[in-house]
C-alpha positions, 0 to 999 in steps of 0.5 A: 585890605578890607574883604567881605562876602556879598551874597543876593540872588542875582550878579547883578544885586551882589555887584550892587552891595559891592559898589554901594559899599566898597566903590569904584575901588573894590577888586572882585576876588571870586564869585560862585553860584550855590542853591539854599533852602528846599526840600530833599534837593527841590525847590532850591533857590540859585543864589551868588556870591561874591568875594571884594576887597578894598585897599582900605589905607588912608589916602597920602597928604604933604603933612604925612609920610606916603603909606606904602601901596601894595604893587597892583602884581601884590594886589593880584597875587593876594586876590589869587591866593584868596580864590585858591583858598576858598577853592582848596576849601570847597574840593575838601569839602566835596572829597569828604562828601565823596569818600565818606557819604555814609557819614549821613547816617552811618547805622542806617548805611551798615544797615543797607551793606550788611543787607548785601545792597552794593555799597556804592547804591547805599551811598546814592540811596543815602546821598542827600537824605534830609541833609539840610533839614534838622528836624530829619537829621535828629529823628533817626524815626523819620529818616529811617521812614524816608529811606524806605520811601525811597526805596520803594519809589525805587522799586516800582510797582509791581504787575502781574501776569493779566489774562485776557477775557477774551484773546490769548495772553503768551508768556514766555520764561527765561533764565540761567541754569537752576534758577528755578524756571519749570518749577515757577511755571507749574506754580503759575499754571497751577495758580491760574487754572485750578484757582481761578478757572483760566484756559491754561496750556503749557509750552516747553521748549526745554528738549536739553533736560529729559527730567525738566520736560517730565517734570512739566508734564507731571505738573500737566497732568495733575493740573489737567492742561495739555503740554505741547514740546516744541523744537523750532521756531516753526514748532512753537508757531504752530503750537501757539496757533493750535493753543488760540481759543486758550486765554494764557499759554506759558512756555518754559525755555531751556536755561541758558548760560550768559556766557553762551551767545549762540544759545542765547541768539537761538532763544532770541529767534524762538521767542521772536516767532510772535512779538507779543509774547511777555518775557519774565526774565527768571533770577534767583536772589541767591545769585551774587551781584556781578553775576546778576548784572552779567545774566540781565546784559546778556538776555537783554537781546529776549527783551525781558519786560518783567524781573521775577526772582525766585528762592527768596527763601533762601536769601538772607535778604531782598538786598540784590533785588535792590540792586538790580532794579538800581541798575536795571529799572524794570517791573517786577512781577513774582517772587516765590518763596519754597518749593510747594506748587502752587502755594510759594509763589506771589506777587513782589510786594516793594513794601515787604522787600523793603522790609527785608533789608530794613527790618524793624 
């Protein structure tokens, strides 16, 4: 029995191949469809291909003895036996890819893990990177720059707090205990006040820490900003009304455990009083990854529109931020890194996060 493989780029092209040269006679044993060519997954080009077979023994005479003809059931079993081969050859080949993707590129996936990014993440940043391009595969230079590229597509771009000239711009700061919240607040007050001459007012609503609300009102004074503490919804309404002629409120919000719903619901009715209030959700990039994933679940009902991590500082790496925004695509606004008000603190830069997890 004769096989081949006819390969074209329709059914109907490689069914074709196989009657011009195998006849009427041939048995198709399998067919599948793959993409070739492109670039990192695009612009592919869908092809077929098809597997025939043709009893190839020389026709019966009277002079000759009758060669013995496979039954059609033999004929079946073999065409089956082919398919389940080619089948158990493609499953192998796909559960290699899946237990071992990092294979790729083995230095650059240790790379990612030991810069504490998610080992399942480092595989998918990885998965497909230059596979099928040589050039890429052998210049560890170029692929180096392409994950990079990657990761900062990834990440996005950053936006940072925009006073308006004229109207009032509402920020609001929430977060877990200790992650650092009043003290960013007073870096970011600080920053737009003093350096470029905005119309700041400060709103805590912070009343479960006596220490936290006179630390802000040091930070207040010192700037020359009023402080306004407020209890309710009520409250924060009528200060957010008083504070209209400013051009940036800021309002620090007690931290709250992700495990605490009924804290977590009061906060959502506070911030609720005006729906055109920014929230910064607060992180810090010490926090470990689970962790991180059960606070953004969890203050997702304050509907955060911006991540900014703090304490950079003290974590070995950008690799959690990288994580998150994995898993939670949102922008990024600040990062801050010490705790000088109002130096430590600027706008998340992708590319120097990047160069955290990758250093050169």
């Amino acid at each position: 029995m004769k096989v081949k493989l006819f390969t074209a780029s329709t059914i109907q092209d490689a069914m074709a191949q196989v009657r011009n040269e195998f006849g009427k006679e041939a048995i198709i044993l399998h067919t599948r469809r793959f993409r070739r060519g492109g670039f990192l997954g695009f612009f592919a080009k869908e092809m077929v291909e098809v597997m025939a077979a043709l009893d190839n023994e020389p026709p019966a005479t009277a002079k000759t003895k009758p060669p013995v003809i496979p039954p059609n059931e033999e004929i079946k079993m073999t065409a089956l036996q082919l398919e389940m081969a080619n089948m158990r050859k493609m499953m192998e080949q796909v559960l290699q890819k899946m237990s071992q993707p990092e294979a790729q590129d083995n230095s650059l996936f240790a790379e990612l893990v030991q810069a504490n990014v998610d080992p399942e993440i480092a595989r998918n940043l990885l998965h497909g990177l230059a596979i099928d391009d040589d050039h890429f595969h052998n210049n560890p230079i170029a692929l180096r720059q392409m994950l990079k590229q990657r990761i900062v597509s990834l990440m996005g771009r950053a936006v940072g707090i925009n006073p308006p000239p004229f109207g009032c711009k509402v920020v609001a700061f929430v977060g877990p205990t200790g992650v650092g919240k009043t003290t960013t607040i007073a870096k970011l007050a600080a920053k737009f006040a003093l350096k470029e001459g905005c119309r700041v007012a400060l709103i805590t609503s912070d009343t479960y820490r006596i220490a936290a609300v006179e630390q802000l009102k040091t930070y207040a004074d010192i700037i020359g900003i009023s402080l306004d503490i407020v209890y309710s919804p009520e409250d924060l309404k009528a200060a957010l009304y008083r504070h209209r002629d400013k051009q940036l409120v800021l309002i620090d919000t007690a931290g709250r455990s992700p495990r605490n719903e009924y804290h977590l619901e009061e906060l959502q009715q506070l911030l609720s009083v005006d729906p055109s209030i920014e929230v910064h959700l607060v992180l810090s990039a010490t926090t470990n990854f689970k962790d991180a994933q059960d606070i953004v679940k969890k203050f997702s009902i304050c509907s955060p529109q911006r991540f900014l991590f703090t304490k950079i500082d003290e974590s070995q790496s950008a690799g959690m931020i990288l994580n998150i925004l994995y898993q939670f695509p949102t922008t990024l606004s600040y990062i801050t890194n010490g705790q000088s008000v109002p130096d430590d603190i600027e706008m998340a830069n992708p590319n120097k996060l990047v160069y955290m997890i990758l250093r050169d």
